[in-house]
LUMKE-354322 format. One record per residue: residue number from 1; residue in one letter; chain; x, y, z of N, C-alpha, C, O in turn. Coordinates in Angstrom, 3 decimals. Layout:
<nodes>
[node NUM "A" "A" [X Y Z] [X Y Z] [X Y Z] [X Y Z]]
...
</nodes>
This chain:
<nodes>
[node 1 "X" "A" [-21.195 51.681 -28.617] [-21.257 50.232 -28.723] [-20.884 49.839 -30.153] [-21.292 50.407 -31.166]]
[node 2 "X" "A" [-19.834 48.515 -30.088] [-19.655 48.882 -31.382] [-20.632 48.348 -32.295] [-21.664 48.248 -31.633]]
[node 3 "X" "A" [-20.880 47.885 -33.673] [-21.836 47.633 -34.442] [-22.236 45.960 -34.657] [-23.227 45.530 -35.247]]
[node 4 "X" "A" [-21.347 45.307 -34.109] [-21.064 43.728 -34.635] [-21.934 43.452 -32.693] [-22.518 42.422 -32.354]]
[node 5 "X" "A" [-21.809 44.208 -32.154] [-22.782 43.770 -30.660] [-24.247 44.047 -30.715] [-25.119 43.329 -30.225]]
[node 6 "X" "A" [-24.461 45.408 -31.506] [-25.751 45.387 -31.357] [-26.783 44.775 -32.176] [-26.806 44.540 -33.384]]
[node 7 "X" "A" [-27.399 44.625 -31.506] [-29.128 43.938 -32.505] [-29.663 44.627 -32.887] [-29.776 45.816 -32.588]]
[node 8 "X" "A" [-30.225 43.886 -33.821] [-31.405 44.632 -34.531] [-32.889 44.519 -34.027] [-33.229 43.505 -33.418]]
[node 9 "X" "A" [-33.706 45.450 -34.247] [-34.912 45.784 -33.639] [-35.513 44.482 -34.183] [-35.189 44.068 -35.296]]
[node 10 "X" "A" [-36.417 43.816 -33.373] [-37.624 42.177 -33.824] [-38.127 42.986 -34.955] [-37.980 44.201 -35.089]]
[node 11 "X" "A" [-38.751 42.154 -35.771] [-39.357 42.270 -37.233] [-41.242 42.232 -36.555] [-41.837 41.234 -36.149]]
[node 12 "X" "A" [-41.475 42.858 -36.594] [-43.165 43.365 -36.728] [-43.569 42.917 -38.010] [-43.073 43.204 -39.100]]
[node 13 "X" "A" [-44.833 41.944 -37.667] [-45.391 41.553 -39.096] [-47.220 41.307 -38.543] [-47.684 40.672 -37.596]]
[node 14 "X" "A" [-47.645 41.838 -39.241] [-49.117 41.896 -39.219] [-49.394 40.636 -38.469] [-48.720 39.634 -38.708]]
[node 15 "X" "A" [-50.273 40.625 -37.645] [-51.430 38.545 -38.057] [-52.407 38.744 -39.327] [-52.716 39.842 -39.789]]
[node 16 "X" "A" [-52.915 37.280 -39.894] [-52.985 37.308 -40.600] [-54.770 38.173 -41.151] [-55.219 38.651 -42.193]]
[node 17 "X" "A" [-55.322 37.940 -39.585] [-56.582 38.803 -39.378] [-56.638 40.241 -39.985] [-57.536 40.772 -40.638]]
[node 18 "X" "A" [-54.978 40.894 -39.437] [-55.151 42.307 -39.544] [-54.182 43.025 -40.441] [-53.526 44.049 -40.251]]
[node 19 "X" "A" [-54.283 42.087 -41.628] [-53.846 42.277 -43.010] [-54.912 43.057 -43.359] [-56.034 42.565 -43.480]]
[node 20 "X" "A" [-54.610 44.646 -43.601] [-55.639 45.751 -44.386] [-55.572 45.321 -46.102] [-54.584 44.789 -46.609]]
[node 21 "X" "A" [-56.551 45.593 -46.685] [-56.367 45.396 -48.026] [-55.993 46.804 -48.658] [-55.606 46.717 -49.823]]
[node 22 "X" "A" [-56.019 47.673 -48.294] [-55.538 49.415 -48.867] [-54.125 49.303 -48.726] [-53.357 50.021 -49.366]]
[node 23 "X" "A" [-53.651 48.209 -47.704] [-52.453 48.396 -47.139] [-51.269 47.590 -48.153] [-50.110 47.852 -48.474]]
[node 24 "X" "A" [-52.240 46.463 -48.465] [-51.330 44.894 -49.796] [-51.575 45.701 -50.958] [-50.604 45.852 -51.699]]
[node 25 "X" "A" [-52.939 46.401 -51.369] [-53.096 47.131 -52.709] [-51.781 48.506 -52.748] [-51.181 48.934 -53.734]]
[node 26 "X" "A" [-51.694 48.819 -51.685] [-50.354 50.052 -51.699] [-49.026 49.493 -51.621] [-48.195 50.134 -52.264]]
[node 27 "X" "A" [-48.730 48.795 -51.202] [-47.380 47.942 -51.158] [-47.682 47.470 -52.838] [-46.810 48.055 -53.481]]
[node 28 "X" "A" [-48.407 46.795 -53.635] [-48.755 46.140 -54.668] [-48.007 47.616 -55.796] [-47.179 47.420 -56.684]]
[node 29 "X" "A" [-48.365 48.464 -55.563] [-48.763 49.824 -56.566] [-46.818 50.253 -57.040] [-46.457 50.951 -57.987]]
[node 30 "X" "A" [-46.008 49.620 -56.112] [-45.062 50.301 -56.795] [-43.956 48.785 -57.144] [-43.739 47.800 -56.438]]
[node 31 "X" "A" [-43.359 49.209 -58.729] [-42.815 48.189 -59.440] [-41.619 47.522 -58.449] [-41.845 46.354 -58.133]]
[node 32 "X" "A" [-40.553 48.030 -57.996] [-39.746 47.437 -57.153] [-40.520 46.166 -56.405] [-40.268 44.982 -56.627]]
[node 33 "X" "A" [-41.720 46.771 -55.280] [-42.231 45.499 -55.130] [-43.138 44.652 -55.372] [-43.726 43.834 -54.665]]
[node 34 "X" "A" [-43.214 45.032 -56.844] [-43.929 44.263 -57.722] [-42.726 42.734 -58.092] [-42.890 41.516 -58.031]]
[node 35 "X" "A" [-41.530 43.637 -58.477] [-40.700 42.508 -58.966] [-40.267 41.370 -57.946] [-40.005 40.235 -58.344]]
[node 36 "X" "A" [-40.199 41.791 -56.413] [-39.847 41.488 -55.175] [-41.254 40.040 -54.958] [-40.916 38.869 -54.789]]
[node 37 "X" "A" [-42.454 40.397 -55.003] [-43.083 39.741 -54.705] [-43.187 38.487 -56.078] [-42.820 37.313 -56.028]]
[node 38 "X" "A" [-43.719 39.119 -57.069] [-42.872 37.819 -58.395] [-42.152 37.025 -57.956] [-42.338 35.809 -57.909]]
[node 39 "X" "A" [-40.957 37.819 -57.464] [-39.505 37.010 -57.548] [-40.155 35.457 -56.321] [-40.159 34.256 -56.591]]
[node 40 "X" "A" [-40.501 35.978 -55.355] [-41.128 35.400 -54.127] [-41.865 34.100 -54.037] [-41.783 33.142 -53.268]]
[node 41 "X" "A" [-42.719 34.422 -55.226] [-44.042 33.967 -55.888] [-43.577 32.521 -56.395] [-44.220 31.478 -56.271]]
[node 42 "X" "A" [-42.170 32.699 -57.065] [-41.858 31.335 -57.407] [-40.409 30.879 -56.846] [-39.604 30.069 -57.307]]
[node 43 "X" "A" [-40.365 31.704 -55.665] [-39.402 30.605 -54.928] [-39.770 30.499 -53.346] [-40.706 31.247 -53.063]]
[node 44 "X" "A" [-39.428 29.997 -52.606] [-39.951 29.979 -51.269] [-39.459 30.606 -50.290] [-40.123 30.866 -49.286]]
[node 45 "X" "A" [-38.156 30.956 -50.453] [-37.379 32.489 -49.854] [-36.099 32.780 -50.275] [-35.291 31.922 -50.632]]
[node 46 "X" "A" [-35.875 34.048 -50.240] [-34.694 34.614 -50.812] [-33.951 35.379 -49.490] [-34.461 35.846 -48.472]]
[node 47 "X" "A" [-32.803 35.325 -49.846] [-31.982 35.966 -48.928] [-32.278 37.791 -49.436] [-32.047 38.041 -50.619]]
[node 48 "X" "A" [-32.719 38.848 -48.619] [-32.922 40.021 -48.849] [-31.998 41.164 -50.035] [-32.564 41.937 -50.808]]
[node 49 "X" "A" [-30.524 40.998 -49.904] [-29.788 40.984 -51.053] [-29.769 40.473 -52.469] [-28.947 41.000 -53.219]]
[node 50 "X" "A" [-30.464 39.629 -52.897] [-30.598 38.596 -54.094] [-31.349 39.045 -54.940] [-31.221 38.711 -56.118]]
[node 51 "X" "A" [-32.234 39.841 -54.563] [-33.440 40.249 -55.502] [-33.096 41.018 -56.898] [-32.255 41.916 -56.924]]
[node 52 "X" "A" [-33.775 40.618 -58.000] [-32.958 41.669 -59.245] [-34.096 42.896 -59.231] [-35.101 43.251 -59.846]]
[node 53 "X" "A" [-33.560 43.154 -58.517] [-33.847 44.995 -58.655] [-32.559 45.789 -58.528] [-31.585 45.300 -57.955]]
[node 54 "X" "A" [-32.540 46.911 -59.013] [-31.914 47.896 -58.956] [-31.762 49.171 -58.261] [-31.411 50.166 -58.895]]
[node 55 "X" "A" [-31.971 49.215 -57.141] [-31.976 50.621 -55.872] [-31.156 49.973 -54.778] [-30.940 48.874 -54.267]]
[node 56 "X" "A" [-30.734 51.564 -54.675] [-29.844 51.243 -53.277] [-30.387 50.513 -51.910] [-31.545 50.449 -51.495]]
[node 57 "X" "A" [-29.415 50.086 -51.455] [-29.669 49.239 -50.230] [-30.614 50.011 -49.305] [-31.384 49.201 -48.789]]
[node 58 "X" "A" [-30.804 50.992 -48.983] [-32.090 51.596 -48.054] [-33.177 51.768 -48.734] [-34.336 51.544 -48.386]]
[node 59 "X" "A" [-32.570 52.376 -50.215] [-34.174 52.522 -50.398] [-34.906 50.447 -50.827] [-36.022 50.029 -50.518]]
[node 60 "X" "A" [-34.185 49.929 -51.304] [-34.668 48.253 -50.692] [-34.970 48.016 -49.521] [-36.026 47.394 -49.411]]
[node 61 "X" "A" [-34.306 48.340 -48.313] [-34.493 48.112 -47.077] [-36.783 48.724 -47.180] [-37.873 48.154 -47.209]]
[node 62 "X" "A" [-36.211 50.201 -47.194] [-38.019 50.671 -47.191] [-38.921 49.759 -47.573] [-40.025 49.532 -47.078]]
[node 63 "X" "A" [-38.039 48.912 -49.083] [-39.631 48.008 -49.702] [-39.819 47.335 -49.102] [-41.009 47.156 -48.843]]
[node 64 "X" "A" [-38.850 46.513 -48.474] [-39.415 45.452 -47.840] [-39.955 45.717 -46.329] [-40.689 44.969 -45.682]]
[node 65 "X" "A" [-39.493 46.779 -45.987] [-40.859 47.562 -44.958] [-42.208 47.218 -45.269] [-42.995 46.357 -44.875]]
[node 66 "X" "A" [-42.238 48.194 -46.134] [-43.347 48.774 -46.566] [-44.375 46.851 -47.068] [-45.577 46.805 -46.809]]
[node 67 "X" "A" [-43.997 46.149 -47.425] [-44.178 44.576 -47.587] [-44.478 44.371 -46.295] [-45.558 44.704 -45.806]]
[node 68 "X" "A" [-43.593 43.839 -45.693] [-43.615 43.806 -44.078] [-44.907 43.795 -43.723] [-45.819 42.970 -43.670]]
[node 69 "X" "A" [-44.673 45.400 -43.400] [-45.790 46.064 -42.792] [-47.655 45.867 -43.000] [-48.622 45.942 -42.242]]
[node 70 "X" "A" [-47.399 45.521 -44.792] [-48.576 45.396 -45.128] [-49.107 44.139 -45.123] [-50.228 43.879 -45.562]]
[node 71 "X" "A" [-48.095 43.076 -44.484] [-48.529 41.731 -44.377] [-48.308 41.036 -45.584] [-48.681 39.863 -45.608]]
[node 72 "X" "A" [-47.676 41.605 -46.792] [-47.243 40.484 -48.047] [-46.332 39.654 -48.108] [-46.464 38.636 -48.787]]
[node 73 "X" "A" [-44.943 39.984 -47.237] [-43.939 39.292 -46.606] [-43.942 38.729 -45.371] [-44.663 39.038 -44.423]]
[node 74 "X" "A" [-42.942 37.725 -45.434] [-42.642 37.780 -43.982] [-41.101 37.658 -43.732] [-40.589 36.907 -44.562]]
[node 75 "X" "A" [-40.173 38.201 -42.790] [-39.006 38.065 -42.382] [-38.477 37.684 -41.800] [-38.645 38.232 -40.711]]
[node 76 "X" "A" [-37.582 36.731 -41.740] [-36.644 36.241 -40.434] [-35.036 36.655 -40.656] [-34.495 37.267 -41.577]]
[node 77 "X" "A" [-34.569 36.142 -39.587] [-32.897 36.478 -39.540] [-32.306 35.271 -39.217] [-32.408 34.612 -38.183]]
[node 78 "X" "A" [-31.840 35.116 -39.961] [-30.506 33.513 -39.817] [-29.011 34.221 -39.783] [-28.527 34.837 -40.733]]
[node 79 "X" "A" [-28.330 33.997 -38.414] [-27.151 34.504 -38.710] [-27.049 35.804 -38.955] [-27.654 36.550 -38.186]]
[node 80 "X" "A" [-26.171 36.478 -40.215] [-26.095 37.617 -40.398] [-26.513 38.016 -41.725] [-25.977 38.763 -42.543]]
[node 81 "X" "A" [-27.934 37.142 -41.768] [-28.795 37.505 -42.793] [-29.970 37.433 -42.719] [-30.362 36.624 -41.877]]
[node 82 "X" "A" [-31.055 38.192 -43.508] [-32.442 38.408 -43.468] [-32.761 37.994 -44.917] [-32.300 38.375 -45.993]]
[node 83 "X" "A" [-34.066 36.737 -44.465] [-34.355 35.782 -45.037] [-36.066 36.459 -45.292] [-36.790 37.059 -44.497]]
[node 84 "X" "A" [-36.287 36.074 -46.687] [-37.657 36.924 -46.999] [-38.362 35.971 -47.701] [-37.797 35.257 -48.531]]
[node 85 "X" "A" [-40.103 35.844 -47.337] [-40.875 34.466 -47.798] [-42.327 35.562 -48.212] [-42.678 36.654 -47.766]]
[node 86 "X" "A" [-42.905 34.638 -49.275] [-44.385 35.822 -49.468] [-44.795 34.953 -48.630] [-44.236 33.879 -48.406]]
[node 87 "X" "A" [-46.193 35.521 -47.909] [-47.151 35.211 -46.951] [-48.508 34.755 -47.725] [-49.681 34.806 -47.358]]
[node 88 "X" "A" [-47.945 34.315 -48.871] [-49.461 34.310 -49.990] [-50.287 32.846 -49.480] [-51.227 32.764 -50.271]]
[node 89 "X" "A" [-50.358 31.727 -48.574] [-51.108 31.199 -47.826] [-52.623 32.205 -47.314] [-53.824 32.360 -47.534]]
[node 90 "X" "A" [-51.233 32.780 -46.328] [-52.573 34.115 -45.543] [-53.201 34.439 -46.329] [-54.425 34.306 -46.345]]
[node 91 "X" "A" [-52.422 35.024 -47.313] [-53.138 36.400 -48.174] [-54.132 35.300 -48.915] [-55.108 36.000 -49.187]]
[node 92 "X" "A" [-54.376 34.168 -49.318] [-55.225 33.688 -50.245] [-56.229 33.135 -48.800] [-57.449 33.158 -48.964]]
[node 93 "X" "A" [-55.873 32.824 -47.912] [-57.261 33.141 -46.847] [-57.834 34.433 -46.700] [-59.014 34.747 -46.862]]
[node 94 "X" "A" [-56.970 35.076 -46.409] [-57.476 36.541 -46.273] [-58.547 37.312 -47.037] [-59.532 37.908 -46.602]]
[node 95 "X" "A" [-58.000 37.113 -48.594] [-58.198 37.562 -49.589] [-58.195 36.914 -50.607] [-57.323 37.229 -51.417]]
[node 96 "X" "A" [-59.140 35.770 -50.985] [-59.105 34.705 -51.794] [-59.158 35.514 -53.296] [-60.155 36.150 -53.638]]
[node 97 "X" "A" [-57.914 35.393 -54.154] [-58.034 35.244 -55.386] [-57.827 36.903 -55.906] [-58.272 37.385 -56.947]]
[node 98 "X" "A" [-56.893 37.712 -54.688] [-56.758 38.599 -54.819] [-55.209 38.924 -55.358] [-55.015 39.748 -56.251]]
[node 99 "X" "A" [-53.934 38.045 -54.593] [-52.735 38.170 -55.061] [-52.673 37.378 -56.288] [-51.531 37.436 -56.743]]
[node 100 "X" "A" [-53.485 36.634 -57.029] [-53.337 35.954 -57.943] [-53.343 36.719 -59.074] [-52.498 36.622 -59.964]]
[node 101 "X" "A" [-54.706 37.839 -59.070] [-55.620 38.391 -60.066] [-54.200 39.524 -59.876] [-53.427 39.663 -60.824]]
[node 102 "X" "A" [-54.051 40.046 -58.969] [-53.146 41.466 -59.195] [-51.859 40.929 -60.120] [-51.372 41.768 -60.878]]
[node 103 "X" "A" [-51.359 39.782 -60.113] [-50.355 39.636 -60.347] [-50.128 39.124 -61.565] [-49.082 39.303 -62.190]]
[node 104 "X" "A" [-51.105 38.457 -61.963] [-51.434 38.043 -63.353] [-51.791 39.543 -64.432] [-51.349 39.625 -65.577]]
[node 105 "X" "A" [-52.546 40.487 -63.864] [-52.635 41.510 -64.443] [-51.619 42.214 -64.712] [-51.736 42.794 -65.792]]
[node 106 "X" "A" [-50.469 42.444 -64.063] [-48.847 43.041 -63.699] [-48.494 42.430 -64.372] [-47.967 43.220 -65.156]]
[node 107 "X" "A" [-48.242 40.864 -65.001] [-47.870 39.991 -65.540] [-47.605 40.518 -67.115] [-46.663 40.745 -67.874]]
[node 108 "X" "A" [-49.073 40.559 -67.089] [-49.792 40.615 -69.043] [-48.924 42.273 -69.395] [-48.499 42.373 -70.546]]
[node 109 "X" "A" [-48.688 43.469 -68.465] [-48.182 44.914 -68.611] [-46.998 44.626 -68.587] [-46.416 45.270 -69.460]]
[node 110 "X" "A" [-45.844 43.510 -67.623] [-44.485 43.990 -67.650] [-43.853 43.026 -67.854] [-42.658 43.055 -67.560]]
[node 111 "X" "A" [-44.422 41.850 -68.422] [-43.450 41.012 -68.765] [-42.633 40.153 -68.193] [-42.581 40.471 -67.005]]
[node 112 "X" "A" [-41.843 39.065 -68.431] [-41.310 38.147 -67.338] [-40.097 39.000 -66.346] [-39.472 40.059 -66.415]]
[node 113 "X" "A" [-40.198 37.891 -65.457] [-39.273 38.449 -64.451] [-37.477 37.950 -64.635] [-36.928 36.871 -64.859]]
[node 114 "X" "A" [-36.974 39.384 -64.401] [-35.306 38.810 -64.974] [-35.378 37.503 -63.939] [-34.446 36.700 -63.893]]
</nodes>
């Protein structure tokens, strides 16, 4: 089949109930999506390509898995692009005053975001 027919698998994203916190603290722990969620933090979505990081396209693809998965993102598809938003509403129900504090701390260690 060729590649321009097939779809892509639906995007799996937590509810906002069964957001683990081991799961946002491990997604949190590595810098790529540290800079990813920053970047996020002050805009309201980015097209998945845009982000200033530096790794190849799969291993990006993983972070934003690994986001995904842990309920810090969320994803959609417009067209023939994947559109990426933080979920930090949830997460500040979820977890009041938890993405704030992590990120402010990350903040004061690495400095602004390109």
């Amino acid at each position: 089949m060729p590649r321009s027919s097939r779809r892509r698998a639906p995007l799996a994203h937590p509810a906002a109930e069964e957001i683990d916190l081991l799961d946002v603290l491990h997604a949190l722990s590595d810098p790529t999506r540290m800079t990813i969620v920053r970047v996020l933090r002050a805009e309201p979505e980015r097209a998945c390509g845009t982000f200033p990081v530096d790794v190849a396209a799969s291993t990006l693809s993983h972070h934003f898995k690994v986001l995904r998965e842990s309920g810090l993102i969320r994803q959609r598809e417009e067209a023939n692009r994947r559109l990426t938003a933080l979920r930090g509403a949830e997460l500040e129900q979820r977890f009041p005053g938890l993405l704030a504090a992590v990120l402010t701390s990350y903040d004061r260690t690495a400095g602004p975001t390109d």
